[in-house]
C-alpha positions as a printed NumPy array, in Angstrom:
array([[ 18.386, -69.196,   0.53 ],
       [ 14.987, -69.886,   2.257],
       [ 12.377, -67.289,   1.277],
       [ 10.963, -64.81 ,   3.725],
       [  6.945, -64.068,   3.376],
       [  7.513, -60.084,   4.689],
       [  3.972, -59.633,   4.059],
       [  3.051, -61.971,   6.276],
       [  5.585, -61.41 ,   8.949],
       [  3.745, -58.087,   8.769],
       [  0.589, -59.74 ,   9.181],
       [  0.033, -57.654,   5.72 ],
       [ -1.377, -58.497,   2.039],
       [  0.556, -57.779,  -0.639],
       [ -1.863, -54.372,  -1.553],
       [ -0.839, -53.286,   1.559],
       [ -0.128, -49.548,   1.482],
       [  3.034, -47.424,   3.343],
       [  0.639, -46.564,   6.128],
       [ -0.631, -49.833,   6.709],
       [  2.663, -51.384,   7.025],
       [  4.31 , -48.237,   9.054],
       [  1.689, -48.804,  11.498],
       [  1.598, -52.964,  11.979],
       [  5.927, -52.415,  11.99 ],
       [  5.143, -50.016,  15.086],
       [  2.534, -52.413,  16.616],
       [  4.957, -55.475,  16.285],
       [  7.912, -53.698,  17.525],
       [  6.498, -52.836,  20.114],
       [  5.144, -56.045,  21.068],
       [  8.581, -57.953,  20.494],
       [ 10.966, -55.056,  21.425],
       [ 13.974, -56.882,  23.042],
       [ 13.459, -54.473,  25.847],
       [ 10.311, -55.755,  26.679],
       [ 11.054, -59.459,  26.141],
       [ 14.008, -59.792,  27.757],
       [ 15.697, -63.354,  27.407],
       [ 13.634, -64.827,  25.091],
       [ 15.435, -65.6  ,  22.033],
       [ 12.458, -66.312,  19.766],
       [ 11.249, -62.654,  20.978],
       [ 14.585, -61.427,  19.405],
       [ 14.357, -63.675,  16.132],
       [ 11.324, -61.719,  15.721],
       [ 12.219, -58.805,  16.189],
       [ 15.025, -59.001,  13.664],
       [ 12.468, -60.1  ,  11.066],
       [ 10.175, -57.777,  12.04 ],
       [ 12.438, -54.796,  11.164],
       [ 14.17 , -56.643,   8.073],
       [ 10.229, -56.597,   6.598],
       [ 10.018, -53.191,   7.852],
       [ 13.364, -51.973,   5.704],
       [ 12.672, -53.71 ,   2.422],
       [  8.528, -52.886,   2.016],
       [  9.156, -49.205,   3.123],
       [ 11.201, -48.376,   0.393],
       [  9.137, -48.369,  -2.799],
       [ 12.719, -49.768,  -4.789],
       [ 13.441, -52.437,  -2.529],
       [  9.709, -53.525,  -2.463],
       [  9.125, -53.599,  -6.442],
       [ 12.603, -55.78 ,  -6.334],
       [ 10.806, -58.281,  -3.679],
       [  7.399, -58.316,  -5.508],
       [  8.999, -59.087,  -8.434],
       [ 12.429, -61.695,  -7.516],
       [ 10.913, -62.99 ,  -4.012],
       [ 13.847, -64.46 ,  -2.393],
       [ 16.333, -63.735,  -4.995],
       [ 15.144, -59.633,  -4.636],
       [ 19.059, -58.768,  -3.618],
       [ 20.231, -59.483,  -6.785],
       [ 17.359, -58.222,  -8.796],
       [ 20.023, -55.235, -10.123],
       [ 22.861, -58.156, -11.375],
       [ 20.348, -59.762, -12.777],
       [ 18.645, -56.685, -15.039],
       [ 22.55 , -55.564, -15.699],
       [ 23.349, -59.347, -16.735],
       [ 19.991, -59.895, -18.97 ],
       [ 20.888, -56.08 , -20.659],
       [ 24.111, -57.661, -21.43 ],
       [ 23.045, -60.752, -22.909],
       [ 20.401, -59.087, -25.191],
       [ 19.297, -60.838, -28.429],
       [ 22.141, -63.38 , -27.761],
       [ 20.557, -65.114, -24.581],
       [ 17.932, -64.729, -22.646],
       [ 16.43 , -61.624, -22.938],
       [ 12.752, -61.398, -24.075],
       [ 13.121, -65.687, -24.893],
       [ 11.69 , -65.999, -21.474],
       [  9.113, -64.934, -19.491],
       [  9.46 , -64.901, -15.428],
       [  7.317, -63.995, -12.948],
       [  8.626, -62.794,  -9.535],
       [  7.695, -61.916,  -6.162],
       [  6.386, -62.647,  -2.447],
       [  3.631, -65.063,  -4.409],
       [  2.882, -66.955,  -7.832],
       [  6.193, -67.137,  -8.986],
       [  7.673, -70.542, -10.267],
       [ 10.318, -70.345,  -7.451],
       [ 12.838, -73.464,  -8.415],
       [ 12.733, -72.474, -11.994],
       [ 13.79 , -68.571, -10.981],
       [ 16.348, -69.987,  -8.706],
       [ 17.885, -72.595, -12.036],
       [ 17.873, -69.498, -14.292],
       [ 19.245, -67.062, -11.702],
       [ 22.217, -70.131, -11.245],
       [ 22.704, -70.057, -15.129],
       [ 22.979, -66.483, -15.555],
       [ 25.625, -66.129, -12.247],
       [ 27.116, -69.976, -11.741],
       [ 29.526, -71.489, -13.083],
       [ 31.27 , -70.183, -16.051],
       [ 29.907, -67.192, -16.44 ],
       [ 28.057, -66.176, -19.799],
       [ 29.148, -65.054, -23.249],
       [ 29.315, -62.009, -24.507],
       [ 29.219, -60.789, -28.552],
       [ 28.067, -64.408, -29.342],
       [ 32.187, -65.482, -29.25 ],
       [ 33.463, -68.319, -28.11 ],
       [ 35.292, -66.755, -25.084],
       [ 33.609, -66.726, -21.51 ],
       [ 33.945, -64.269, -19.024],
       [ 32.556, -63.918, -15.509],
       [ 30.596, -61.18 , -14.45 ],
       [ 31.341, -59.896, -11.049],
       [ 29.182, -57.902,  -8.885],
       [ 29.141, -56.284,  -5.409],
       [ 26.733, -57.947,  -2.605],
       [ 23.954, -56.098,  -1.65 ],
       [ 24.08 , -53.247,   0.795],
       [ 22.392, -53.785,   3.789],
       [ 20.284, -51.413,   5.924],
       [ 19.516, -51.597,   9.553],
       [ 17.841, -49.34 ,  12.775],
       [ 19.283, -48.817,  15.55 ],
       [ 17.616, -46.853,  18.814],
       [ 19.485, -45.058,  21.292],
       [ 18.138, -43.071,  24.125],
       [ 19.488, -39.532,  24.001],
       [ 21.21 , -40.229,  27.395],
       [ 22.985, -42.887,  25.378],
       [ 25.621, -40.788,  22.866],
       [ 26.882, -38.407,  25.809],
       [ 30.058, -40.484,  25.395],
       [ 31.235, -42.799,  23.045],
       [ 30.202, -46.801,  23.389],
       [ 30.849, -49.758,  21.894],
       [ 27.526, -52.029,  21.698],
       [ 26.755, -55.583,  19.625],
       [ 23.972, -55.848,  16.953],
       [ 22.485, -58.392,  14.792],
       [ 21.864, -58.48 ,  11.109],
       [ 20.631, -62.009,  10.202],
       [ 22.916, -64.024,  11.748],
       [ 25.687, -62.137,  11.985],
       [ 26.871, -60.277,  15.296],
       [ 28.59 , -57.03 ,  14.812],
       [ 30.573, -54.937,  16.908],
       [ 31.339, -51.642,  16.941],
       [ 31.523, -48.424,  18.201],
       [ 29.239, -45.554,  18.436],
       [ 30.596, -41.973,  18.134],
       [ 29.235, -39.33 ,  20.909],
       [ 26.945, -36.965,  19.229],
       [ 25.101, -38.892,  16.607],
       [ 22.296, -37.306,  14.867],
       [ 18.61 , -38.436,  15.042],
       [ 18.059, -39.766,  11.345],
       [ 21.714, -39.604,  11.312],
       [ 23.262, -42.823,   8.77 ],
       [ 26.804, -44.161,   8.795],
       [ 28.218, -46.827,   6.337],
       [ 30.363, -49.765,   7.109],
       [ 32.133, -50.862,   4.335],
       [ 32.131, -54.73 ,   3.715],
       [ 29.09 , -55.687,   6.212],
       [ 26.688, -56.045,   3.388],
       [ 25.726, -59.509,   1.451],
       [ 28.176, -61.778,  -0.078],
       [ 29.484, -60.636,  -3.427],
       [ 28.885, -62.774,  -6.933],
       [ 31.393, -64.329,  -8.346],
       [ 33.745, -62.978,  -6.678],
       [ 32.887, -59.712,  -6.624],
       [ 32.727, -57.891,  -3.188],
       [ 30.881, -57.444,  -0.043],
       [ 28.535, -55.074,   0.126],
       [ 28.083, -52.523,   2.88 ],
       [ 26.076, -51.781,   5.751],
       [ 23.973, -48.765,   6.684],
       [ 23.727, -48.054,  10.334],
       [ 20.578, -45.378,  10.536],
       [ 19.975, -43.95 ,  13.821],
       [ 16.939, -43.529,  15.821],
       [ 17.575, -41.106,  18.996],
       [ 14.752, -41.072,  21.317],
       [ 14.786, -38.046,  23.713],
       [ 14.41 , -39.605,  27.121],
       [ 15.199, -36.254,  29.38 ],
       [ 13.923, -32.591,  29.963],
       [ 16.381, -30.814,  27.445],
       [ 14.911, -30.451,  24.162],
       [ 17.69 , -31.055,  21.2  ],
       [ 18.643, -28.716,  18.323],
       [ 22.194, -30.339,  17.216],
       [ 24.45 , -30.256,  19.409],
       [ 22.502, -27.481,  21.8  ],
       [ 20.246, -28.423,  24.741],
       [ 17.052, -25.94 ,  25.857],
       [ 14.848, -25.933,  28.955],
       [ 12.777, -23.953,  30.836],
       [ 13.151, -23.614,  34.183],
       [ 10.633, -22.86 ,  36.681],
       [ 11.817, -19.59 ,  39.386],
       [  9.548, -17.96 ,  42.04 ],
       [  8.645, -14.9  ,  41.753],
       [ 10.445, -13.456,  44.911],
       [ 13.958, -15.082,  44.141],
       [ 13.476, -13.397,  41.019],
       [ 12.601, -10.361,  42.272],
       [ 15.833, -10.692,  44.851],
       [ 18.076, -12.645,  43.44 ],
       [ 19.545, -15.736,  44.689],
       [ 20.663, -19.191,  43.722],
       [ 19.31 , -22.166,  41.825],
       [ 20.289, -25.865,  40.784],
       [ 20.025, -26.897,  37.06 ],
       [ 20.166, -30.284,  36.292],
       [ 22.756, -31.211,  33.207],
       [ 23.671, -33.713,  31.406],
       [ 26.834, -34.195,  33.031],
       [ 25.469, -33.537,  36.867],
       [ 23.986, -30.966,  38.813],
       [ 25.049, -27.148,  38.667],
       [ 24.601, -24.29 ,  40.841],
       [ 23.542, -20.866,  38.937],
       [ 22.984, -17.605,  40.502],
       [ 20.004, -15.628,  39.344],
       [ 20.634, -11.798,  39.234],
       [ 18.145,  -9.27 ,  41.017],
       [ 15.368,  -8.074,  39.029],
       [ 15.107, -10.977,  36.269],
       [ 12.471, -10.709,  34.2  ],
       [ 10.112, -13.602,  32.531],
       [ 11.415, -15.466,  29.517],
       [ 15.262, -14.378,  30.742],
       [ 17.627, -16.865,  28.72 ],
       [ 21.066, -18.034,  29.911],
       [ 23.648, -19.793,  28.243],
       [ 25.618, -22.508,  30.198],
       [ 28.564, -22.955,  28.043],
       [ 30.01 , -26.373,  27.004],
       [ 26.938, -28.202,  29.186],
       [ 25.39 , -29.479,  25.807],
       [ 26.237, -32.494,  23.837],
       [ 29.462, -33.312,  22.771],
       [ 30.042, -33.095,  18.718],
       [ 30.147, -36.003,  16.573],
       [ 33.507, -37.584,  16.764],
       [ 34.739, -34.354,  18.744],
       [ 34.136, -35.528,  21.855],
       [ 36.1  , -32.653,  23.317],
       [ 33.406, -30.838,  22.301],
       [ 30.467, -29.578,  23.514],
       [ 27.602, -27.771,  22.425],
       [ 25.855, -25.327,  24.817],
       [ 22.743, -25.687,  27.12 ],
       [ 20.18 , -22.458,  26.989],
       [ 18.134, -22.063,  30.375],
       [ 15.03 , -19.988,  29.831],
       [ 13.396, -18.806,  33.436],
       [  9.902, -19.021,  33.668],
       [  8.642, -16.622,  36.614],
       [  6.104, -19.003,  38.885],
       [  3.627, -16.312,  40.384],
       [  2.669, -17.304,  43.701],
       [ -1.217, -18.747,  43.99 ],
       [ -3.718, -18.728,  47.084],
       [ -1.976, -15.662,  48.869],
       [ -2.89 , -15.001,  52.382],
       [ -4.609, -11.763,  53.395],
       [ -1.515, -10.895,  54.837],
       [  0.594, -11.026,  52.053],
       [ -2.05 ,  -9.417,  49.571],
       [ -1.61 ,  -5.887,  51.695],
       [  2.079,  -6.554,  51.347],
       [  1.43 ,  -6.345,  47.468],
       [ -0.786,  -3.997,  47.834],
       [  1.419,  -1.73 ,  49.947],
       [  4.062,  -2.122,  47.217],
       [  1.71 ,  -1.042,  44.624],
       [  1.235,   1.904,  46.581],
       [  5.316,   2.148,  46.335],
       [  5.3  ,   2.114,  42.652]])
């Protein structure tokens, strides 16, 4: 397995801290979003790596596991569980080495790590018989950004992890922050053991008027002053097209309306929806003509 320099993929030193790498992800994601680049296939490449680097020296575990195995960082727990079982009887405290992203004796790491896993396995109680240890793969985690526009109904869309092209489907409804797991996507098991899975997290970016709260939608809604005086009709835009709504006589500033069903549809119930709340703002008319002011000011007079 060819080792990955995340640091420097980052553009980073290893003393980096979480801001400093939160903002040079957001810099270089931007830079090489696929969005922006479309077509170019190196753009892509490094955009992959960009968020792979992202995912691992984020999360204070994953990093200590990378400082301290470099490439071999996904099996940093089989190889603590493997050295806790060998104890006094192989390799444990005979040995010192020295991980991570730099200064580690990489070949040697790599001939140990293939003795402890390969071949036959290891022995345990200091007995003759051999048995192989087995573990599960690592899991795998990965972003994925959707426009809120984009989980009105359910879609099926391709994305890559390493080289690998998955397909699947994406319920209606998802969350922002929201993470599902699919089971066997992850890194290849050792020894036989199995795959293990993926995490899918999701990133919803709000890309209308509505503002989100679950499965609600809000918005305020601009009305003059004299069709809320009179009453009359209105068009609302919603998710799902535009509706007409009739505004009663007399409605007063900060009225709220519920438009039932016109919000987004729940997660794997596409059938349903939640609701969308219109709140009217009244929109007081400016630079009045001297005409109109005595009308106001006649109606003063009337109240």
């Amino acid at each position: 397995m060819e080792f990955i320099d995340y640091y420097k993929i980052l553009g980073l030193d290893k003393s980096a801290t979480s801001a400093e790498i939160k903002k040079a992800y957001r810099k270089l994601a931007r830079k090489y979003h696929p969005d922006l680049n479309p077509n170019d296939a190196s753009a892509q490449q490094k955009f992959q790596q960009i968020n792979e680097a992202h995912e691992v020296l984020i999360d204070p575990e994953k990093r200590k596991k990378y400082d301290q195995y470099g490439k071999d960082w996904q099996h940093a727990d089989a190889f603590e569980e493997a050295k806790r079982q060998q104890g006094s009887q192989g390799f444990g405290g005979q040995r010192s080495y020295s991980g991570g992203a730099q200064g580690f004796d990489e070949s040697q790491f790599s001939d140990f790590f293939e003795s402890m896993f390969g071949g036959g396995g290891f022995s345990r109680g200091g007995g003759s018989r051999r048995q192989t240890a087995q573990f599960k793969g690592q899991d795998l985690n990965a972003t994925l950004r959707l426009n809120l526009t984009d989980i009105v109904t359910s879609q099926k869309q391709t994305i890559s992890i390493g080289e690998k092209k998955i397909r699947l489907t994406i319920p209606a409804g998802v969350e922002d922050g929201q993470t599902i797991k699919i089971k066997g996507y992850g890194g290849e098991g050792m020894n036989g053991g199995p795959k293990g899975d993926l995490y899918i997290t999701f990133e919803i970016f709000n890309n209308t008027a509505f503002k989100r709260v679950g499965n609600d939608l809000y918005k305020t809604e601009n009305i003059k002053l004299y069709k809320a005086i009179l009453g009359g009709e209105i068009t609302i835009d919603t998710l799902d097209g535009a509706v007409k709504l009739k505004v009663k006589p007399e409605t007063q500033n900060d009225t709220k309306v519920k438009l039932k069903g016109k919000g987004l549809p729940k997660y794997k119930k596409e059938d349903q929806h939640g609701d969308l709340y219109i709140t009217y703002n009244i929109d007081l008319p400016k630079n009045l003509s001297e005409k109109e002011k005595e009308l106001f000011t006649e109606l003063s007079k009337l109240r």
